[in-house]
VEXDREN-2710 file (C-alpha; in Angstrom, 1 decimal):
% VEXDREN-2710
k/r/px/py/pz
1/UNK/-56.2/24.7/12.6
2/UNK/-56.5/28.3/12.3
3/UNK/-57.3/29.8/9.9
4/UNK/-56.0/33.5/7.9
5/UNK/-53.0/34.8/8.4
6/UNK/-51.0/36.3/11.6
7/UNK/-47.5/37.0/12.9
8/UNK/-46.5/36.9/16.4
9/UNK/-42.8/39.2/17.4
10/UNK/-40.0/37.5/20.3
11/UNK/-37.4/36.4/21.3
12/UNK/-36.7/33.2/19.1
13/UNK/-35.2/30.4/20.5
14/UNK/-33.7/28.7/17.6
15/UNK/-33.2/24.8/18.5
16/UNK/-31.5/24.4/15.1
17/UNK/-29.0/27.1/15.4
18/UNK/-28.9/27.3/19.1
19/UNK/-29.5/30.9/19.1
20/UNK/-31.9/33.0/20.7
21/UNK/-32.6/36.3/18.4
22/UNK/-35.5/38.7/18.3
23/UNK/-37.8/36.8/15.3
24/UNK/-40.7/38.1/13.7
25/UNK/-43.1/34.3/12.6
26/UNK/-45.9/34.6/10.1
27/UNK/-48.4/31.7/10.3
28/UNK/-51.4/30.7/7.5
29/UNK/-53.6/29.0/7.9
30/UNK/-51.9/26.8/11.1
31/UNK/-48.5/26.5/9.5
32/UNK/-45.4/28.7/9.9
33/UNK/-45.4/30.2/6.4
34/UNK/-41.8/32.1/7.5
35/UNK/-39.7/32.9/10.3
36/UNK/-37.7/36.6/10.0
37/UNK/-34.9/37.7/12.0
38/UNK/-34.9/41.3/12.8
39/UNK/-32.5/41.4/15.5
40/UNK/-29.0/40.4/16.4
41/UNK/-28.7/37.2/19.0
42/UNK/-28.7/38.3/22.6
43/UNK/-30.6/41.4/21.9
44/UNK/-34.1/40.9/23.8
45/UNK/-37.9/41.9/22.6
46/UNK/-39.7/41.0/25.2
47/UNK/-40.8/37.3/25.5
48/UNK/-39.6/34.0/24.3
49/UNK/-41.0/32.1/21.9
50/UNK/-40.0/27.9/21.7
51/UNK/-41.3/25.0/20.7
52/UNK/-44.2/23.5/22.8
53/UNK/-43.7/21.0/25.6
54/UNK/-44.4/17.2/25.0
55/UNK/-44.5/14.7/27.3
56/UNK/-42.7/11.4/26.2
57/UNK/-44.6/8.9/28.6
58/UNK/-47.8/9.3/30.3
59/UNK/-51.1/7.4/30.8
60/UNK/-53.7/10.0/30.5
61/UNK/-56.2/7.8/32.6
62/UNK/-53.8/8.5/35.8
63/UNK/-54.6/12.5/35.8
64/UNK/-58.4/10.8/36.7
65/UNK/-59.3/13.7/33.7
66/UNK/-60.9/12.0/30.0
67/UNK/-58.1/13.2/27.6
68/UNK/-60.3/15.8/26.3
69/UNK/-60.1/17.2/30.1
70/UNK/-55.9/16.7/30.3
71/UNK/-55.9/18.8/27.6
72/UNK/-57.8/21.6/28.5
73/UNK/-55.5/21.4/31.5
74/UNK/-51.8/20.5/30.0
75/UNK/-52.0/23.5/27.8
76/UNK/-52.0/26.5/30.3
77/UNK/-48.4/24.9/31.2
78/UNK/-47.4/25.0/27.4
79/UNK/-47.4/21.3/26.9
80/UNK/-49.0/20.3/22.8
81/UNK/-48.8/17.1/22.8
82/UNK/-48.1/13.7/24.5
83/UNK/-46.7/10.2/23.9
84/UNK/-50.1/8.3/25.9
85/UNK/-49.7/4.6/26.7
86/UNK/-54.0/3.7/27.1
87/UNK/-53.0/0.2/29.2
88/UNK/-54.7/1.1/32.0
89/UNK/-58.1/1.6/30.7
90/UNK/-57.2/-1.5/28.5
91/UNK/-56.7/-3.7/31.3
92/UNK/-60.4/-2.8/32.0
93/UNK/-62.4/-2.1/28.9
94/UNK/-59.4/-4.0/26.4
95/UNK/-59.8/-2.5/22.8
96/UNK/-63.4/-0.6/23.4
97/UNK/-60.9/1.5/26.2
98/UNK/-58.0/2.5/23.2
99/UNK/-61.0/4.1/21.2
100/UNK/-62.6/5.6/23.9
101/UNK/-59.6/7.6/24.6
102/UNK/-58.6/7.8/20.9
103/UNK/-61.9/9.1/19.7
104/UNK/-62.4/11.3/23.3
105/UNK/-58.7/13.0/22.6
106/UNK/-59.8/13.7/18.6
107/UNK/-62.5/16.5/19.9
108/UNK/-60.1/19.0/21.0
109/UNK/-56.9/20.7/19.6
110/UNK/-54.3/19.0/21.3
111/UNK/-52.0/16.5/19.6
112/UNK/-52.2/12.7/21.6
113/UNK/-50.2/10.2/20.5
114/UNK/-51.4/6.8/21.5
115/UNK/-49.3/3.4/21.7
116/UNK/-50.9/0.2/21.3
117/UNK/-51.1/-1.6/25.0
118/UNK/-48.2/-4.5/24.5
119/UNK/-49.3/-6.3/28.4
120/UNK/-52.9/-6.2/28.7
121/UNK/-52.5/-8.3/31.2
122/UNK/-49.5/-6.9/32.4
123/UNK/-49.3/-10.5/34.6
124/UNK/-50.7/-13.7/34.5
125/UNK/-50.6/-13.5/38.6
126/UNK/-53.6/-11.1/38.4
127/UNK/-57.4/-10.7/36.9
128/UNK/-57.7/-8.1/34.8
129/UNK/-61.0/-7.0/33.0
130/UNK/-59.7/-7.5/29.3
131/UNK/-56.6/-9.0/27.4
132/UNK/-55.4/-8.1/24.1
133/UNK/-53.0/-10.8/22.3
134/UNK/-50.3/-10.3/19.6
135/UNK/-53.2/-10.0/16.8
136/UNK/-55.1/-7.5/18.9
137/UNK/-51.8/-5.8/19.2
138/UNK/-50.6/-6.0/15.2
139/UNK/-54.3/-4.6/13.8
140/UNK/-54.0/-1.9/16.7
141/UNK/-50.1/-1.1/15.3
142/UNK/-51.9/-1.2/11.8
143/UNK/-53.9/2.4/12.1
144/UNK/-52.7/5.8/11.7
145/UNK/-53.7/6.8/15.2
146/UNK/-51.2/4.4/17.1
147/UNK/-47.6/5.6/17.0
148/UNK/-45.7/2.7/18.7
149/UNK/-46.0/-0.1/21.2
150/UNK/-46.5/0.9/24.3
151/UNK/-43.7/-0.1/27.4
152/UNK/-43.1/-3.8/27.2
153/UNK/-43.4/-4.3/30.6
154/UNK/-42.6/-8.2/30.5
155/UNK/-39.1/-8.1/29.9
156/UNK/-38.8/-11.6/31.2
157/UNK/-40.5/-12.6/28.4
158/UNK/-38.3/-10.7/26.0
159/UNK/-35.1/-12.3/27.7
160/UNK/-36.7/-15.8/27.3
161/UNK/-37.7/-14.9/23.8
162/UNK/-41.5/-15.6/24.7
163/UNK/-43.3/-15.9/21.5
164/UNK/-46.1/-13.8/22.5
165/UNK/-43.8/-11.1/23.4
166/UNK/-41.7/-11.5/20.3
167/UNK/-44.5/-11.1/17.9
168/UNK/-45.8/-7.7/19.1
169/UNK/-42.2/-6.4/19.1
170/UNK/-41.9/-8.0/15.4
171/UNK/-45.4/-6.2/14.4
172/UNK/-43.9/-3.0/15.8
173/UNK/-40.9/-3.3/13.7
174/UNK/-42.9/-4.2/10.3
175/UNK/-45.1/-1.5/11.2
176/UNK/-42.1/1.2/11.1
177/UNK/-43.3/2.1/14.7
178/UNK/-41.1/2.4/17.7
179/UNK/-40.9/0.3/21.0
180/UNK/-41.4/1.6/24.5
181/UNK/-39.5/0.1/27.4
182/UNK/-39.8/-0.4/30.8
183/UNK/-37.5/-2.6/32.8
184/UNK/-36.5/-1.2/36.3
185/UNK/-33.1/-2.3/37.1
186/UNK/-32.1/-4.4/34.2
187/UNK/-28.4/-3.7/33.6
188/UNK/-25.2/-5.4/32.3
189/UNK/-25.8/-7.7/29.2
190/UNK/-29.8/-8.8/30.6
191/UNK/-30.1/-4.9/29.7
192/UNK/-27.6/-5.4/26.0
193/UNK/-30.5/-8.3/25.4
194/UNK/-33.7/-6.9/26.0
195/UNK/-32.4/-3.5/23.9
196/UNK/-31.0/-5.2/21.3
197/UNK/-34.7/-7.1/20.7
198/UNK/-35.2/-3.7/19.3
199/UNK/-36.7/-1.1/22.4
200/UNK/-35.8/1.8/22.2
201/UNK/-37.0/3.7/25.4
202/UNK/-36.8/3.0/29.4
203/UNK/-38.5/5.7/31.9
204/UNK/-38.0/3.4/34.9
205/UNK/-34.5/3.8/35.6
206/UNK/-33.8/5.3/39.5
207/UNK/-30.4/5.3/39.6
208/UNK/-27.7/7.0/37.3
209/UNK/-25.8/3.9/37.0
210/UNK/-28.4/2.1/35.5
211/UNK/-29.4/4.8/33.1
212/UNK/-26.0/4.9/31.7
213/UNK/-25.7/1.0/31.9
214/UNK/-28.8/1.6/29.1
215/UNK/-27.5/4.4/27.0
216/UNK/-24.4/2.6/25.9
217/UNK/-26.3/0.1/24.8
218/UNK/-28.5/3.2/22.1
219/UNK/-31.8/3.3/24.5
220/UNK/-33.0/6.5/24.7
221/UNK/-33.5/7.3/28.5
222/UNK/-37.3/9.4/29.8
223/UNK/-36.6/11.4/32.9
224/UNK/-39.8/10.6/34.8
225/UNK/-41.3/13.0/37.4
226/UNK/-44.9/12.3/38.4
227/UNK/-47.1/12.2/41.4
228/UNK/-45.2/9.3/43.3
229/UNK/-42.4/8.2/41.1
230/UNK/-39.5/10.8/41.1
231/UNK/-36.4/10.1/39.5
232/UNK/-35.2/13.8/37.8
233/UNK/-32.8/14.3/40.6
234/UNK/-31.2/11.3/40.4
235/UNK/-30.9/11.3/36.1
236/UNK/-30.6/15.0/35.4
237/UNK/-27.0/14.6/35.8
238/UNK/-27.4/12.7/32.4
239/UNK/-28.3/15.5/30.0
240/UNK/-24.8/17.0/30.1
241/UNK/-23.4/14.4/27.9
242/UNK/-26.6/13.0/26.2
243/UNK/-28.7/15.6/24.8
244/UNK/-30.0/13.8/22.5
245/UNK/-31.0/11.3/24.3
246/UNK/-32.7/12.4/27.0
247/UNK/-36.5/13.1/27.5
248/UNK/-38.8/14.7/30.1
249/UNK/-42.0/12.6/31.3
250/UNK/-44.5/12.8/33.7
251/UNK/-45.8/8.9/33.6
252/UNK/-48.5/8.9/36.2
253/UNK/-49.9/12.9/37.2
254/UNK/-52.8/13.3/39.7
255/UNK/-55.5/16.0/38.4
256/UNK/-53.9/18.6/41.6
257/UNK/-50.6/17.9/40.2
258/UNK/-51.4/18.9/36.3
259/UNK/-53.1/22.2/37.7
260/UNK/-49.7/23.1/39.6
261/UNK/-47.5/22.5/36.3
262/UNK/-46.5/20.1/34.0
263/UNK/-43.2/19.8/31.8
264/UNK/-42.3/23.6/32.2
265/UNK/-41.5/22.9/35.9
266/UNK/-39.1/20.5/35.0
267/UNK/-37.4/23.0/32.5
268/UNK/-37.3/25.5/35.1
269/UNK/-35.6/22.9/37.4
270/UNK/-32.5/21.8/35.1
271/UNK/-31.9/25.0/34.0
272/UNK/-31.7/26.2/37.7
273/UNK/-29.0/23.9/37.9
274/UNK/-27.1/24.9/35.4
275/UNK/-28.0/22.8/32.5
276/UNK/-27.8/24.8/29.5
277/UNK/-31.4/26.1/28.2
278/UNK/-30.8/24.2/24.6
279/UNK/-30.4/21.0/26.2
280/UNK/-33.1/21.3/28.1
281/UNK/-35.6/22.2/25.4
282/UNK/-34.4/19.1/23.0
283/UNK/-35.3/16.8/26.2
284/UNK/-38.5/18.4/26.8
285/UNK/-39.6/19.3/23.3
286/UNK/-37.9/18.3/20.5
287/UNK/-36.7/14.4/21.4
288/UNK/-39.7/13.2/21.3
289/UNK/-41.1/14.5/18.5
290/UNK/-38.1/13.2/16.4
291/UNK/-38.2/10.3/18.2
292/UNK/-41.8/8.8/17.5
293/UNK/-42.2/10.8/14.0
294/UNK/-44.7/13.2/15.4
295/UNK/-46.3/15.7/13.7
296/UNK/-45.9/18.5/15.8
297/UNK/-43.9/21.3/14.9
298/UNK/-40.8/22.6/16.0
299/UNK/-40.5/25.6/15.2
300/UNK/-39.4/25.5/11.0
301/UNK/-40.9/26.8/8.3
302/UNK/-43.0/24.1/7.0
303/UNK/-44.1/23.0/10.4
304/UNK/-47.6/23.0/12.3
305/UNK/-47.8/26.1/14.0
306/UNK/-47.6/24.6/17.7
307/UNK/-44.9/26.6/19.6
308/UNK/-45.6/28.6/23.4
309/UNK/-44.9/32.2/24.3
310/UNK/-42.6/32.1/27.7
311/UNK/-42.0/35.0/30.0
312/UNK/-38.5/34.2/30.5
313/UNK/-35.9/31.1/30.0
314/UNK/-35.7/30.8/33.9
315/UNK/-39.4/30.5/35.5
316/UNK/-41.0/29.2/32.3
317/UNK/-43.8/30.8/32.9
318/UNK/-46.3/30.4/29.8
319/UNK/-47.7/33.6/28.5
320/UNK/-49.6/31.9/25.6
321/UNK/-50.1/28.2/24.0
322/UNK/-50.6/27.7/20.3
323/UNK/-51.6/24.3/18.7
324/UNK/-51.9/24.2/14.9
325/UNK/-52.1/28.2/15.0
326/UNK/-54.7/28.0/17.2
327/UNK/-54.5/30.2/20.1
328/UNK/-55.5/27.4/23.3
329/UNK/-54.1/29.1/26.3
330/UNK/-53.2/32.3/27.4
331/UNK/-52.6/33.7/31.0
332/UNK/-53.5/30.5/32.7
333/UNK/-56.8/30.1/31.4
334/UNK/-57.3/27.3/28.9
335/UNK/-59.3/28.1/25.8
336/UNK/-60.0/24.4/25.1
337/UNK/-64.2/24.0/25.6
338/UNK/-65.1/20.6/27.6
339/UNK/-66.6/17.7/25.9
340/UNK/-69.3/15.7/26.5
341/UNK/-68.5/11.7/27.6
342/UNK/-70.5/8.7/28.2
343/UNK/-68.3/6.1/30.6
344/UNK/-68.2/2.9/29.7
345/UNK/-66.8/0.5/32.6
346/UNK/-66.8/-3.1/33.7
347/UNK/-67.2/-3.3/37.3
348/UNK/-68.9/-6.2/39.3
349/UNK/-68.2/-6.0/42.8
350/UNK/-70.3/-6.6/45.7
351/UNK/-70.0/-4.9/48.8
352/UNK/-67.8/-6.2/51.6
353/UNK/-68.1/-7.1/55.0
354/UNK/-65.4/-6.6/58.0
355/UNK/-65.9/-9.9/58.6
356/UNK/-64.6/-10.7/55.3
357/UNK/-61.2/-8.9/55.3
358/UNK/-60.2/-10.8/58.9
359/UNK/-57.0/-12.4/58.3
360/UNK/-56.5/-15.7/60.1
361/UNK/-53.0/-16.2/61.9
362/UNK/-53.3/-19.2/59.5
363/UNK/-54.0/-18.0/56.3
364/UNK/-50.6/-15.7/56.4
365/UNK/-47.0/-16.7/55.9
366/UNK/-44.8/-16.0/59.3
367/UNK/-41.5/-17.0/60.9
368/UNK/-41.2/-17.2/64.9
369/UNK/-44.0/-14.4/65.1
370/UNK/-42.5/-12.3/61.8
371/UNK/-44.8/-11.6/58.8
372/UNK/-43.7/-10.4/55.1
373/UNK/-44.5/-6.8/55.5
374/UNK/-44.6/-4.1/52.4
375/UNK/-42.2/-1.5/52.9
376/UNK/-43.9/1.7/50.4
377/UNK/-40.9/4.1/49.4
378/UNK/-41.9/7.9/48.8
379/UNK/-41.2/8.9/45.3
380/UNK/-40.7/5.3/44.4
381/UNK/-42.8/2.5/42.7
382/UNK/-39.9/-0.1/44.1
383/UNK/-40.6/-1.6/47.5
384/UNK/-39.1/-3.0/49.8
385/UNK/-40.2/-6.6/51.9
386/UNK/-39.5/-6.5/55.9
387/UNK/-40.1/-9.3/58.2
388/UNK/-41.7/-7.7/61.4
389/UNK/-43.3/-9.2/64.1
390/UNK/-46.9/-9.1/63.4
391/UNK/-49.8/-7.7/66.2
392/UNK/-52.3/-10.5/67.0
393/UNK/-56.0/-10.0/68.3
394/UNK/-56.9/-14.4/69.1
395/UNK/-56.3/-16.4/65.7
396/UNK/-56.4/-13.7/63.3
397/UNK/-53.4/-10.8/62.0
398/UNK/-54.5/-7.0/62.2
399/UNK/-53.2/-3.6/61.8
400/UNK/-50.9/-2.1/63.8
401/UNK/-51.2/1.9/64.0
402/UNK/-48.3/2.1/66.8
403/UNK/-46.1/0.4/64.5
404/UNK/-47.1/2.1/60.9
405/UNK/-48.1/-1.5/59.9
406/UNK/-51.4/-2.0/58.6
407/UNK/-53.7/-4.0/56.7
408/UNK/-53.3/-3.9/52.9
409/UNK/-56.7/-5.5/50.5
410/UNK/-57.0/-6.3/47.3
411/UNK/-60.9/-6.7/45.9
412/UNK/-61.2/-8.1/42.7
413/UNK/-63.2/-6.0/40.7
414/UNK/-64.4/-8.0/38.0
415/UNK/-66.1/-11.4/39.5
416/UNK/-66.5/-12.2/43.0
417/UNK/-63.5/-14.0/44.7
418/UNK/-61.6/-14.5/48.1
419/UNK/-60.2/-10.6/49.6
420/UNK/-56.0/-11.0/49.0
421/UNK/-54.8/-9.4/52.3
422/UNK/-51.1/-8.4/53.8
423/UNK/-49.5/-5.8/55.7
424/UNK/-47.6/-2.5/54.7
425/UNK/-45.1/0.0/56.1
426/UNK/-45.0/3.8/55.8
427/UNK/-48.8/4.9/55.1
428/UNK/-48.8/5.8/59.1
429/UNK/-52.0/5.9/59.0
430/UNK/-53.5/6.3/63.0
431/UNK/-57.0/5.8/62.2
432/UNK/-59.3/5.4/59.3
433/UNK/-58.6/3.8/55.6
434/UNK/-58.6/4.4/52.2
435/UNK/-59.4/2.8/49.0
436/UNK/-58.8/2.8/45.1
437/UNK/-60.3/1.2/42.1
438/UNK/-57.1/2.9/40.3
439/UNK/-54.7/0.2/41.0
440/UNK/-52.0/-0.3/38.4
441/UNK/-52.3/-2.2/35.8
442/UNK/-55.3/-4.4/36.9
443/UNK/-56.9/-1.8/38.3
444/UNK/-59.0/-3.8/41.2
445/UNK/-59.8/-2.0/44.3
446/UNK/-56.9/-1.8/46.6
447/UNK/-57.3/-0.8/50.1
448/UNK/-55.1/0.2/53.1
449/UNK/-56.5/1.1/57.0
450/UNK/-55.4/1.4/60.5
451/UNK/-58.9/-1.3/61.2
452/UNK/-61.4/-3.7/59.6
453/UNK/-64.4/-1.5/60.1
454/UNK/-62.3/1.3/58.4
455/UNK/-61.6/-0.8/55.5
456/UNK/-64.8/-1.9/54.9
457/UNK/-66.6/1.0/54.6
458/UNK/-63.9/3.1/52.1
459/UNK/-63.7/0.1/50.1
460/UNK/-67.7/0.0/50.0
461/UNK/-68.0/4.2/49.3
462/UNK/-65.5/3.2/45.8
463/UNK/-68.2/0.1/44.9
464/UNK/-71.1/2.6/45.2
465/UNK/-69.6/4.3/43.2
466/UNK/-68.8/1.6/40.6
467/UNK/-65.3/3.0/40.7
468/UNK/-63.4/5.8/42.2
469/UNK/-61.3/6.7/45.6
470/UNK/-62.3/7.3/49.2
471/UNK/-61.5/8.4/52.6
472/UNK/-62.9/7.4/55.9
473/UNK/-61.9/8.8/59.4
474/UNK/-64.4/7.9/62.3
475/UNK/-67.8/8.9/60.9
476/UNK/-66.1/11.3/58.1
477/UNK/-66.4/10.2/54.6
478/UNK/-65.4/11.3/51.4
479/UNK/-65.6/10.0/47.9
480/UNK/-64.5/11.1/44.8
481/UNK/-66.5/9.0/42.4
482/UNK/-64.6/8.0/38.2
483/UNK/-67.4/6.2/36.3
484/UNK/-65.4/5.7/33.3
485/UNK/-63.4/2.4/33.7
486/UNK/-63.1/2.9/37.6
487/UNK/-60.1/5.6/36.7
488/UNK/-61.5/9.0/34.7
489/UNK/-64.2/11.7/35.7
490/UNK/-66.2/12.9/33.2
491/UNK/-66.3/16.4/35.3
492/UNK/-64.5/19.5/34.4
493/UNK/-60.5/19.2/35.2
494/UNK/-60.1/21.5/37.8
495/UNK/-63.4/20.3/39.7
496/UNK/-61.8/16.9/39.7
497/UNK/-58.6/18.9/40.8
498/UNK/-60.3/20.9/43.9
499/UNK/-62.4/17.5/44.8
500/UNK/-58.9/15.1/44.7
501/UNK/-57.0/17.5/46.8
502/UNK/-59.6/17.7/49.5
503/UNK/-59.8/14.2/49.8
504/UNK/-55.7/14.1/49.5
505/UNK/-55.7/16.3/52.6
506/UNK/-58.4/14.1/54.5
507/UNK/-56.1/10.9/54.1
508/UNK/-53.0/13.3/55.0
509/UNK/-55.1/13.7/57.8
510/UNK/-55.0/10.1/58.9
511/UNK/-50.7/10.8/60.0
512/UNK/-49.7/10.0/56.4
513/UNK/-46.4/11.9/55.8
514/UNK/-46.5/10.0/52.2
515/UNK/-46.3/13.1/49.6
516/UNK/-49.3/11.2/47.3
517/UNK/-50.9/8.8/49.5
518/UNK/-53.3/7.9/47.1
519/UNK/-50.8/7.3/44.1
520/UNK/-48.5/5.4/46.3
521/UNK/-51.2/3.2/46.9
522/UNK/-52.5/2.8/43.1
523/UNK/-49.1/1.1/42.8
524/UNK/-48.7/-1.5/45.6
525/UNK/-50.6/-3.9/43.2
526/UNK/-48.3/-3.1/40.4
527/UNK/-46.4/-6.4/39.9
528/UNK/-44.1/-6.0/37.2
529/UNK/-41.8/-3.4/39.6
530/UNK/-40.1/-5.5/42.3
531/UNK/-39.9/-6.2/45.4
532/UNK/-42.8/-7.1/47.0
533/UNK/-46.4/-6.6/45.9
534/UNK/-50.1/-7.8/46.2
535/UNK/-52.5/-8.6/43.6
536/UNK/-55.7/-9.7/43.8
537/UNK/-54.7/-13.3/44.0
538/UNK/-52.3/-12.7/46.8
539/UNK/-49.1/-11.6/47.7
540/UNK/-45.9/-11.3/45.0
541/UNK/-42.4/-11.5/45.3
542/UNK/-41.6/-9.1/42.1
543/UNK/-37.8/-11.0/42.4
544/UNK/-38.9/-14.3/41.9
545/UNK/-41.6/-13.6/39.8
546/UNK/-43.7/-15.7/42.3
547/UNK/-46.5/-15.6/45.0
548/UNK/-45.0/-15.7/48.5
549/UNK/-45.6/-19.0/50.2
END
């Protein structure tokens, strides 16, 4: 908080009164001790002043930045806050990971507000490093610094009532804390059910249709733009006739990503298609603080001092960042100082051997020479499953460059066990692999390449490393090493940034045309979003909730 007393002139855009009118705001000691107008709405003095950005759904560990790092980041874009869903490094480090990211996100101003994980694991059909159960959950739900529980990803289990399921839900409700969604193309009454059991929120909807199938029912719908999933063009439509219920959300941002923008360039982006600028800031700002019963201001008399200085209503670009009266951005440098971290991580993962990631013709399901093949969507955590005929080398299965089908791995991470192996479209990889110990939600390391040798040798760069990414391209190698939990640098943001787009290029280079190839990948293990999938125990039909025989 700042402290003293100071005023700040604009252009006031008034949420309340939806008016913009030259406003002169006095602030003591971090709080907006009075707002005066001294001008008439549509006169102009200079720049515009609004409340600050928040993001409604994202997991912090997926910018590969600690929180204190997305911070110092986020708020050159005018972004104050964030709803923050810890799962991932739950799924590795269980409770230990909430605190770490609790305690890391305390040391700098910049207001996190983190859910308690409600599917740690998000699956039964995987290993994960940790589990936290319905009592884990409640006494999480029981502090002050969880806001809600986070997307209950097992909505099969809140159809079928599961009692598990039902009891986190029922400790979020006695709690007076909100529930997060997430249940990709659930509609007609399966959709009426799983709301009416009291969630409030969905940000995986991809189609307007769906969306609306949800809103009728009183879920609030996130408009989710991130690294790899894009759905804004498809639900912008939406905010014409539900302001109120509409909110902007990143989900999963890579560190390059967060340095180009955050939230602002999706303001920029509705209001460039006509969307009017009062809509857009309740999606962006105020929704979500309403929403979850945040304490972040909006721009009142009475409130926190967080509110950003833009240079116009069209660009957004940010002139100036204010948290609590605190002056944390101006100009595009970030006035947040980096903290010190110690990882903590559960990896135990030897290295692995071509040999070892040869896939007998027998070992693999096929029909009159056809194999289940992974068909990765740009923009999209869906899939798709093709039958293709599959490229033999004597009794075993390998990749096919010529035909953009290669070899997909899963290593588990956490104790040694057999490699899960399959084949995937649309990576176009022509030579070389790459590999990932970020892997939603179970985060082992997964691993795609045009050959064995390839494969081997990224996925054995990432186990050095005890966690991290890599590139390999004939005798080229790169690594980009994140000690804590196998997802997070402790390095400064916009190192990570410079080193993650360099290896981004170098697997671009490979005759990807993939947008993120690396975040595409971190998903093809993710289990709970249909259709087809691989985990580390092999590979899932997200339909039938099954493994494929």
């Amino acid at each position: 908080m700042q402290n003293g007393t100071f005023t700040i002139t604009g252009n006031l855009v008034d949420i309340w009164k939806k008016q913009i009118y030259p406003a002169t705001i006095k602030i003591t000691n971090g709080i907006i001790s009075s707002i005066t107008q001294i001008g008439e709405a549509g006169t102009s003095v200079g720049a515009y002043i609004l409340p600050g950005f928040v993001d409604s759904h994202v997991h912090i560990e997926s910018s590969m930045l600690i929180p204190s790092e997305f911070a110092r980041l986020a708020v050159v874009h005018g972004t104050v806050g964030t709803i923050s869903d810890p799962h991932e490094i739950a799924n590795v480090c269980g409770m230990e990971g909430v605190h770490f990211m609790i305690e890391n996100g305390k040391k700098v101003p910049f207001k996190f507000n983190f859910g308690a994980p409600s599917c740690v694991p998000a699956t039964i059909f995987e290993t994960a490093g940790a589990a936290l159960n319905s009592e884990d959950v409640a006494k999480l739900l029981q502090s002050d610094d969880i806001r809600y529980l986070s997307e209950m990803m097992n909505f099969p289990g809140v159809l079928h009532k599961d009692p598990e399921v039902m009891k986190k839900i029922a400790a979020a409700h006695a709690a007076g804390k909100p529930v997060d969604g997430h249940a990709p193309g659930l509609r007609g009454e399966m959709a009426k059910q799983y709301i009416e059991a009291g969630i409030s929120t969905d940000h995986e909807c991809f189609t307007a249709e769906e969306a609306i199938d949800k809103l009728v029912h009183g879920m609030k719908i996130l408009i989710r733009e991130g690294s790899a999933a894009k759905n804004f063009e498809a639900l912008i439509g939406l905010l014409e006739d539900h302001p109120g219920m509409i909110m902007f959300c990143s989900d999963d941002k890579h560190p390059d990503s967060l340095v180009a923008g955050h939230l602002n360039q999706l303001c920029a982006r509705a209001v460039a298609k006509g969307h009017d600028i009062f809509h857009v800031i309740r999606a962006a700002c105020v929704n979500p603080v309403l929403h979850y019963g945040l304490q972040i201001g909006l721009l009142r008399e009475g409130d926190p001092a967080d509110f950003i200085v833009a240079e116009d209503l069209v660009h957004f670009r940010i002139k100036q960042t204010y948290i609590d009266g605190m002056l944390v951005a101006e100009e595009g440098k970030s006035f947040i100082a980096p903290v010190a971290a110690t990882p903590i991580n559960q990896f135990d993962c030897a290295p692995v051997t071509a040999e070892a990631l040869k896939l007998a013709v027998t070992e693999y399901p096929s029909v009159d020479g056809k194999t289940p093949v992974i068909e990765a969507l740009d923009g999209q955590l869906i899939t798709n499953r093709l039958d293709l005929p599959g490229k033999r080398s004597g009794d075993t299965w390998v990749s096919d460059p010529g035909n953009d089908i290669l070899k997909m791995v899963v290593i588990n991470r956490y104790h040694p066990a057999p490699v899960a192996k399959c084949f995937i479209r649309n990576f176009g990889f022509k030579t070389g692999a790459i590999a990932s110990s970020v892997a939603h939600d179970s985060h082992n390391i997964v691993a795609v390449g045009a050959d064995d040798e390839s494969l081997a040798r990224a996925i054995n760069l990432v186990i050095a490393e005890k966690g991290g990414v890599s590139c390999v391209n004939g005798a080229e190698e790169n690594v980009l090493g994140l000690p804590v939990a196998g997802l997070m640098s402790v390095e400064d943001g916009y190192l990570v940034a410079e080193k993650y787009t360099a290896i981004d290029t170098m697997a671009k280079s490979l005759g990807s045309l993939l947008a993120a190839p690396f975040m595409t990948l971190s998903f093809m293990a993710l289990l709970v979003i249909p259709h087809l999938k691989l985990s580390d125990k092999g590979l899932f039909d997200g339909d039938s909730f099954q493994f494929v025989a």
